[in-house]
Gaussian input, Z-matrix of N, CA and C with variables (Angstrom, degrees):
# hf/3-21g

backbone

0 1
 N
 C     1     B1
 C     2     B2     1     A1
 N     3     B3     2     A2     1     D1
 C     4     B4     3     A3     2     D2
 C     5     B5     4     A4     3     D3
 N     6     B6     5     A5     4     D4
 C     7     B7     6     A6     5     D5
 C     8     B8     7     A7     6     D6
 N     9     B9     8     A8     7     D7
 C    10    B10     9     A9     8     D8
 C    11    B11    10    A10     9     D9
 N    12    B12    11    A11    10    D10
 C    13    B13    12    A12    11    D11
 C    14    B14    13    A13    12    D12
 N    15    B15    14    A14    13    D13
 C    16    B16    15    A15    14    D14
 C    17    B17    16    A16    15    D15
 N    18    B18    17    A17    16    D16
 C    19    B19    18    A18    17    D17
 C    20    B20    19    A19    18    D18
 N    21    B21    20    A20    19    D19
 C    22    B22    21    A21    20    D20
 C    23    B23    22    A22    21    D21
 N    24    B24    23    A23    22    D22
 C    25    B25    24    A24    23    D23
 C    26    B26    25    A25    24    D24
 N    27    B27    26    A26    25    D25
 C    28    B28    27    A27    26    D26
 C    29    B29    28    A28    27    D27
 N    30    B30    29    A29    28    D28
 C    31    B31    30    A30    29    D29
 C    32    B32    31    A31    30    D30
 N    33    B33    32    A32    31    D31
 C    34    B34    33    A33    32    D32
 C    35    B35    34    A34    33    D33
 N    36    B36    35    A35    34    D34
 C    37    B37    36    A36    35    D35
 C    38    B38    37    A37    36    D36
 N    39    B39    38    A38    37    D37
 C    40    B40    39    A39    38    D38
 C    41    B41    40    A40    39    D39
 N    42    B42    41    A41    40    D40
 C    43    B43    42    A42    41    D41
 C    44    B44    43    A43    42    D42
 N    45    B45    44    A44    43    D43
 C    46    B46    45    A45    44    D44
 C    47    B47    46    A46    45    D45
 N    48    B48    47    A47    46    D46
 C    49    B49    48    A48    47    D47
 C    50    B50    49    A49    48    D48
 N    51    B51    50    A50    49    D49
 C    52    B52    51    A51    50    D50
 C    53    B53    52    A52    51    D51
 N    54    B54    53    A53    52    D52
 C    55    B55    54    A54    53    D53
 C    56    B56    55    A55    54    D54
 N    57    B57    56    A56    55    D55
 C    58    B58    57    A57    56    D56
 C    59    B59    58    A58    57    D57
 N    60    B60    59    A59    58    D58
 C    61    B61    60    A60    59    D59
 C    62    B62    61    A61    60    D60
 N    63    B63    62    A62    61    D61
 C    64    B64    63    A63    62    D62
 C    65    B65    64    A64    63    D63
 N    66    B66    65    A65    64    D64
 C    67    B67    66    A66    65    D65
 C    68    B68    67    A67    66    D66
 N    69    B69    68    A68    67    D67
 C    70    B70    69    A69    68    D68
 C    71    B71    70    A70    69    D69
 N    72    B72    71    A71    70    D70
 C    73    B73    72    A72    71    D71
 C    74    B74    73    A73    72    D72
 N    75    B75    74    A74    73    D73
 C    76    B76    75    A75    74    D74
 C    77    B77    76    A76    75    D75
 N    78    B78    77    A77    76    D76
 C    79    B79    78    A78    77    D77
 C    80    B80    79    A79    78    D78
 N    81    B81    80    A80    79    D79
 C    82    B82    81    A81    80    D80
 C    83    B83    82    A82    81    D81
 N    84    B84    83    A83    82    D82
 C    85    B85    84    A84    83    D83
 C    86    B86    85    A85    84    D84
 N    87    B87    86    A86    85    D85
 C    88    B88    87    A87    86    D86
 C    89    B89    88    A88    87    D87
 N    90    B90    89    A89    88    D88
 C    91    B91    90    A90    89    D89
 C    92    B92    91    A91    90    D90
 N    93    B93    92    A92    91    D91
 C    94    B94    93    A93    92    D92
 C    95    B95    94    A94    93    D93
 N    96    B96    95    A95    94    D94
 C    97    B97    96    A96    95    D95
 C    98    B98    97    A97    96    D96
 N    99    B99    98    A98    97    D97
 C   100   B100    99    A99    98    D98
 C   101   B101   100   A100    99    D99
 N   102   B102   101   A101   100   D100
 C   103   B103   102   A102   101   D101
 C   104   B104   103   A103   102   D102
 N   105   B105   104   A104   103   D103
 C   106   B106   105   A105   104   D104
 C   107   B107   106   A106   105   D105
 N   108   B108   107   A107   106   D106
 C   109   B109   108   A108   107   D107
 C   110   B110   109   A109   108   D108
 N   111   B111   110   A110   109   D109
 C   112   B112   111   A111   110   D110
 C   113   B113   112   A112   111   D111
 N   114   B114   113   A113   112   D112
 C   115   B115   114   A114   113   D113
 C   116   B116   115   A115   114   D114
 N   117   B117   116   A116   115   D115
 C   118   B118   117   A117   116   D116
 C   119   B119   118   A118   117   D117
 N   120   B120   119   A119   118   D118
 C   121   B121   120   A120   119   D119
 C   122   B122   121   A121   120   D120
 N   123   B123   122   A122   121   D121
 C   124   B124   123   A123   122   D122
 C   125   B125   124   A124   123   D123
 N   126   B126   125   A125   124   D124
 C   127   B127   126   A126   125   D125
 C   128   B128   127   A127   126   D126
 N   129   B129   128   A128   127   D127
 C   130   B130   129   A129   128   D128
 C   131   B131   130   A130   129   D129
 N   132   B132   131   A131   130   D130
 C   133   B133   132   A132   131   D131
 C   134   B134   133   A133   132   D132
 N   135   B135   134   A134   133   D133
 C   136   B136   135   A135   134   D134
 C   137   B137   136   A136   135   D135
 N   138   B138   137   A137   136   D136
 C   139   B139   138   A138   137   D137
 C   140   B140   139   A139   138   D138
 N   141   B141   140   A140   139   D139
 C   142   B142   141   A141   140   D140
 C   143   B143   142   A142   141   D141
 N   144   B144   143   A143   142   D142
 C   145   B145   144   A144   143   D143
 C   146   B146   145   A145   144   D144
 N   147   B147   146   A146   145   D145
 C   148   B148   147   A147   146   D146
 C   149   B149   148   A148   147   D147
 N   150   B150   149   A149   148   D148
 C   151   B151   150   A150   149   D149
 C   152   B152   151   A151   150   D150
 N   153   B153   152   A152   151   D151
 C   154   B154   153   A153   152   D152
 C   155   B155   154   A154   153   D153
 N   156   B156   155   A155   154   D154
 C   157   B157   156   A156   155   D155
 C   158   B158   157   A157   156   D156
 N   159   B159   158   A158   157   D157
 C   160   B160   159   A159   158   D158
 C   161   B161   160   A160   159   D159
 N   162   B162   161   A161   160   D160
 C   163   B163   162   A162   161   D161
 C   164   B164   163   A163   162   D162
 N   165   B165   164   A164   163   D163
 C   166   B166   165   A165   164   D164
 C   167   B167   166   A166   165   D165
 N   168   B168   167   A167   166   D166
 C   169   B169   168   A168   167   D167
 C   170   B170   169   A169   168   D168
 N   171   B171   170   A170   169   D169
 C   172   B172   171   A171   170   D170
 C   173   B173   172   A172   171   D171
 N   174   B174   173   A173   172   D172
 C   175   B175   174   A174   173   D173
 C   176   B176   175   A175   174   D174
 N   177   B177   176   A176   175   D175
 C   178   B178   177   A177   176   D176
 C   179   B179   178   A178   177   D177
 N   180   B180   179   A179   178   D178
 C   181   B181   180   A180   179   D179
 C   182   B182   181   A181   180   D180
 N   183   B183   182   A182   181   D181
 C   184   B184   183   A183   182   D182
 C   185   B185   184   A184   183   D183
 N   186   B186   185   A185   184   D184
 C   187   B187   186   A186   185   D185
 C   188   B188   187   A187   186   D186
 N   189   B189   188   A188   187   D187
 C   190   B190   189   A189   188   D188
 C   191   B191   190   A190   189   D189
 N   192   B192   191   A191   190   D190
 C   193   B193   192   A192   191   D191
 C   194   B194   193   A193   192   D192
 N   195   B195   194   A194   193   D193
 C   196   B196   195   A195   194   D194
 C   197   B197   196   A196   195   D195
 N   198   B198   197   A197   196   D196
 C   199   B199   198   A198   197   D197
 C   200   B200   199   A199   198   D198
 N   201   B201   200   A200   199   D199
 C   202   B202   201   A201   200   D200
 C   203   B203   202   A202   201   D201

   B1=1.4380
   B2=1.5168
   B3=1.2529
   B4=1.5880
   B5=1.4392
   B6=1.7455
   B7=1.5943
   B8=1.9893
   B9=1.3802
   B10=1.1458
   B11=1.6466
   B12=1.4308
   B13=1.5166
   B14=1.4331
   B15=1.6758
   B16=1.2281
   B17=1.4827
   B18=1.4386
   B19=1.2932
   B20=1.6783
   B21=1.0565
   B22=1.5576
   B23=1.9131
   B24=1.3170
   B25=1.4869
   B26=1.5601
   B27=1.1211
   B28=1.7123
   B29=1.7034
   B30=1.8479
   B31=1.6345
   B32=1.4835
   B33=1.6755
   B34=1.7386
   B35=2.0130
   B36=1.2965
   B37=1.8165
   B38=1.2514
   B39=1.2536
   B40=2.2858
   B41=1.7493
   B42=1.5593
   B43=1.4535
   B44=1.6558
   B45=1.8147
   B46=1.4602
   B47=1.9344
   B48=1.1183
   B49=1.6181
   B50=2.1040
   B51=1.0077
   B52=2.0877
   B53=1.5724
   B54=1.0408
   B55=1.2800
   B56=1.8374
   B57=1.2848
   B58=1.2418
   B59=1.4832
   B60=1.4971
   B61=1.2339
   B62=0.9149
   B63=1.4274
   B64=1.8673
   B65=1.7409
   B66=1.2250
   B67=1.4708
   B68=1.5419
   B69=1.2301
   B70=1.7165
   B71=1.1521
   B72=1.6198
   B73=0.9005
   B74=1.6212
   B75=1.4156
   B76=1.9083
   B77=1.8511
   B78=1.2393
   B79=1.6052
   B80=1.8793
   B81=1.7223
   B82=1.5076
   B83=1.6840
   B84=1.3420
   B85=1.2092
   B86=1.6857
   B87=1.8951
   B88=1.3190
   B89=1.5507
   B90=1.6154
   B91=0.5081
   B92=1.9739
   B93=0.9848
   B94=1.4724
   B95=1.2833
   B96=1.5333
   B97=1.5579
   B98=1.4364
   B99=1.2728
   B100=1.9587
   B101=1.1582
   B102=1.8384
   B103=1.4408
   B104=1.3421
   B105=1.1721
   B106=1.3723
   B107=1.5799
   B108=1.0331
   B109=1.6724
   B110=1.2703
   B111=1.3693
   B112=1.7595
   B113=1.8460
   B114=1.3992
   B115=1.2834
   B116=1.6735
   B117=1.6751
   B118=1.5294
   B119=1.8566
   B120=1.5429
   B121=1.6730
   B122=2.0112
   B123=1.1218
   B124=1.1393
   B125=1.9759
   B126=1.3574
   B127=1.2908
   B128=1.7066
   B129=1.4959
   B130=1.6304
   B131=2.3020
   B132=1.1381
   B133=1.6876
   B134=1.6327
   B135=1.5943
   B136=1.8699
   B137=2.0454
   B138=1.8399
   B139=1.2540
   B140=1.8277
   B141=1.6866
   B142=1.5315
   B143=1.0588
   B144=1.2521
   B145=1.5249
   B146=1.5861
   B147=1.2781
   B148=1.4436
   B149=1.5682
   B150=1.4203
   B151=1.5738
   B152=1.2438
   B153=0.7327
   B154=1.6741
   B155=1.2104
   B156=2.0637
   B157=0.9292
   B158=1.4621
   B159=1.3573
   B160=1.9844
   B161=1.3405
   B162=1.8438
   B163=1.4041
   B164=1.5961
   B165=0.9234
   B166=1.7493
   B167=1.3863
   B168=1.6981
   B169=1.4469
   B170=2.1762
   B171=1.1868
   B172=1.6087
   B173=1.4618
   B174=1.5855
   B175=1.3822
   B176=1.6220
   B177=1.5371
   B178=1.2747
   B179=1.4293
   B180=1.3070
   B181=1.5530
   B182=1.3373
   B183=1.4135
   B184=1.7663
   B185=1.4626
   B186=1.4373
   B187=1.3434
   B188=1.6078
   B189=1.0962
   B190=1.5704
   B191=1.6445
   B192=1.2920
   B193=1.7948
   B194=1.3563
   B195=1.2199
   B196=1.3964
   B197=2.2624
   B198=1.2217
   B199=1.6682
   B200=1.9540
   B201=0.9852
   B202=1.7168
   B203=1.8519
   A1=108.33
   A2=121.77
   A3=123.23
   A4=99.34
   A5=85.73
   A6=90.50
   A7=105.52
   A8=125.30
   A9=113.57
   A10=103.78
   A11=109.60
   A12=116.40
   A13=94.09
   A14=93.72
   A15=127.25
   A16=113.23
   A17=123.15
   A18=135.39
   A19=104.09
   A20=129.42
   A21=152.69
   A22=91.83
   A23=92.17
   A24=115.04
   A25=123.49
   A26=102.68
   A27=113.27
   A28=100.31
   A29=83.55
   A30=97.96
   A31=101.09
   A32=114.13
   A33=136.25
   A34=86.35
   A35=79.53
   A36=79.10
   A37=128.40
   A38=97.54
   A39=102.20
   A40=86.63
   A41=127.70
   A42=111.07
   A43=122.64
   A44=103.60
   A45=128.04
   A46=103.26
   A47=92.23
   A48=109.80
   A49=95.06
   A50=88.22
   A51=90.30
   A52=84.34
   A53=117.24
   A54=144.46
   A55=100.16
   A56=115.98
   A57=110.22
   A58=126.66
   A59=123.89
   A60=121.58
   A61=145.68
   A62=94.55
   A63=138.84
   A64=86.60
   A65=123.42
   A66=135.11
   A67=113.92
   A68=98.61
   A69=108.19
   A70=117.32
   A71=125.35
   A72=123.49
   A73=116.57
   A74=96.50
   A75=118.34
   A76=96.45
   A77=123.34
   A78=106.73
   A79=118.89
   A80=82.76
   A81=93.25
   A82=100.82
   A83=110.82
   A84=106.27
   A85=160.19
   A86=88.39
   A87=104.37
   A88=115.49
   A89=144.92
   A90=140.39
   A91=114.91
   A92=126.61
   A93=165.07
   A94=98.50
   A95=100.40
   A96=111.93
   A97=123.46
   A98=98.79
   A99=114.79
   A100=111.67
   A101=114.06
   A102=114.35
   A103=140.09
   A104=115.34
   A105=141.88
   A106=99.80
   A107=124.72
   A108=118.89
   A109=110.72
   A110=103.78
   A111=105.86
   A112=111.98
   A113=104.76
   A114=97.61
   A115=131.96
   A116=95.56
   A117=114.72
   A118=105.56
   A119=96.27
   A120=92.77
   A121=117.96
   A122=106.72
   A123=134.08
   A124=105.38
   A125=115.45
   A126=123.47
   A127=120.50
   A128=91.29
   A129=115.76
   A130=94.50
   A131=95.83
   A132=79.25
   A133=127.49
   A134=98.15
   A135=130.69
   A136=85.14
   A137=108.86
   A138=97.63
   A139=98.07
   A140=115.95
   A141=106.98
   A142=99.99
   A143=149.11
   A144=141.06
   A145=77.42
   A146=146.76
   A147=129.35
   A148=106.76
   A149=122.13
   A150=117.83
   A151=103.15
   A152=150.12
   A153=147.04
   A154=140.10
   A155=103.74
   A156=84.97
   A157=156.32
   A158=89.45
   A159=118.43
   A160=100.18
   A161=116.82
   A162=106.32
   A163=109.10
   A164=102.66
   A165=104.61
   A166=116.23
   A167=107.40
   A168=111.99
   A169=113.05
   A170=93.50
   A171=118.34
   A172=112.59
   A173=105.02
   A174=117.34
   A175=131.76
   A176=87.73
   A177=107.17
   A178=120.23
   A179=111.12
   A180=128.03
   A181=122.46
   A182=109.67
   A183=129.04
   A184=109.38
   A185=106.71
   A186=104.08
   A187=111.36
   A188=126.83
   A189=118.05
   A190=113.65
   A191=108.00
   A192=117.45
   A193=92.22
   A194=111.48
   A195=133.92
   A196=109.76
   A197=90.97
   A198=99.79
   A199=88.44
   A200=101.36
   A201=116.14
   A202=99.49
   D1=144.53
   D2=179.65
   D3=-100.50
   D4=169.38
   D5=-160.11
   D6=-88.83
   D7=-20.10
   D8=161.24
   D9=-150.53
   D10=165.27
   D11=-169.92
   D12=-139.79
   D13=126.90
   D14=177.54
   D15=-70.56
   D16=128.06
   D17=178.28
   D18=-134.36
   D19=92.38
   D20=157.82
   D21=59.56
   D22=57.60
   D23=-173.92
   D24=49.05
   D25=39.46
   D26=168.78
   D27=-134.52
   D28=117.27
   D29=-166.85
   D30=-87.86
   D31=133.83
   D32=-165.38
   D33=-124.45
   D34=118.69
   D35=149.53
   D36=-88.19
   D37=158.46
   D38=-146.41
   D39=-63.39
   D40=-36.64
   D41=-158.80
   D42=-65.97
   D43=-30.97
   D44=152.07
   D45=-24.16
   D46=-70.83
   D47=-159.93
   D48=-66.45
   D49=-37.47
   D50=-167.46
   D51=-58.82
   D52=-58.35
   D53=-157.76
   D54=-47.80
   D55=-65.07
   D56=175.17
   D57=-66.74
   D58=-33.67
   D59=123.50
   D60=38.84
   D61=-95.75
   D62=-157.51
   D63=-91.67
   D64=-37.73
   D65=179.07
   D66=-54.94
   D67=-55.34
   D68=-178.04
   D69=-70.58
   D70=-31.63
   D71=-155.21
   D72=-115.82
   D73=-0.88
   D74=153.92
   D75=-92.91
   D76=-26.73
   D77=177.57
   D78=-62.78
   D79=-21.57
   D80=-159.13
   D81=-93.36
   D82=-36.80
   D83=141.68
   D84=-6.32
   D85=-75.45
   D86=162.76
   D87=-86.87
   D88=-4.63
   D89=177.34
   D90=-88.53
   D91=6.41
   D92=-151.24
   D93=-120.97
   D94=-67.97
   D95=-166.68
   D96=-63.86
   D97=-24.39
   D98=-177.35
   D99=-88.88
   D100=-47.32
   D101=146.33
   D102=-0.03
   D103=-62.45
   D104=-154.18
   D105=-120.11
   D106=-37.34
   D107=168.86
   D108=102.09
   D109=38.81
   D110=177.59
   D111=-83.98
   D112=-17.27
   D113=-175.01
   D114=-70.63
   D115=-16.24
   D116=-176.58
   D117=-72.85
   D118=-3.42
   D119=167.68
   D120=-115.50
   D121=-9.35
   D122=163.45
   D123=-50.48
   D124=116.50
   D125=169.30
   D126=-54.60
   D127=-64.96
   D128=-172.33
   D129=-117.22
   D130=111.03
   D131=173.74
   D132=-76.22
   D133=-26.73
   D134=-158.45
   D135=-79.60
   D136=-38.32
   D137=-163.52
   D138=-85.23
   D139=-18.91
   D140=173.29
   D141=-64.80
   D142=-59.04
   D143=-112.33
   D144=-108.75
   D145=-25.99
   D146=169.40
   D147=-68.30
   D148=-59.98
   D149=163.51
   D150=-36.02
   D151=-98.18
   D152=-167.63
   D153=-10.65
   D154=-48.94
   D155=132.76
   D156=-148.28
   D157=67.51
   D158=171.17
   D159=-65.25
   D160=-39.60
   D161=-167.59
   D162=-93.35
   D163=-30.87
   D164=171.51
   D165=-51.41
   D166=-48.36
   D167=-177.62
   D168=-63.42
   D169=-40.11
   D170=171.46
   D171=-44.83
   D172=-51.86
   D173=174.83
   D174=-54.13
   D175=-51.02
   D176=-175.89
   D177=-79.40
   D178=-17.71
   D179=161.43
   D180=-64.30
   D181=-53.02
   D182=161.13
   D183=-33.80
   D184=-62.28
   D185=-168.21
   D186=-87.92
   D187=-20.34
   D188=167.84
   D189=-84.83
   D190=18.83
   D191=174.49
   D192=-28.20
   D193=-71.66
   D194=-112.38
   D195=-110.77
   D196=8.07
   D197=-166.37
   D198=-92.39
   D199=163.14
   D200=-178.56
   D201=-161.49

């Protein structure tokens, strides 16, 4: 991972950017998830949809290790 990424010369650190990401793509997620009616088995929903996305963000970190 590099240490900052240039956006029309205003430097964002990459985790900022994973981070929003990791945001959309647990929104898009839970929006799927309610869809379909997974939440009526869900204990805590506020505490899934935070797990969700810890691991998304986790994920997406994993796999952009390695970009420069």
């Amino acid at each position: 991972m590099t240490g900052e990424v240039s956006i029309y010369g205003l430097y964002v650190p990459p985790l900022l950017l994973l981070t929003l990401a990791a945001l959309a793509v647990s929104r898009l997620c839970n929006l799927v998830l309610a869809k379909t009616g997974f939440y009526r088995l869900v204990w805590h929903p506020a505490l899934f949809d935070f797990s969700l996305f810890v691991i998304v963000l986790g994920a997406l970190t994993y796999y952009t290790r390695n970009w420069s």
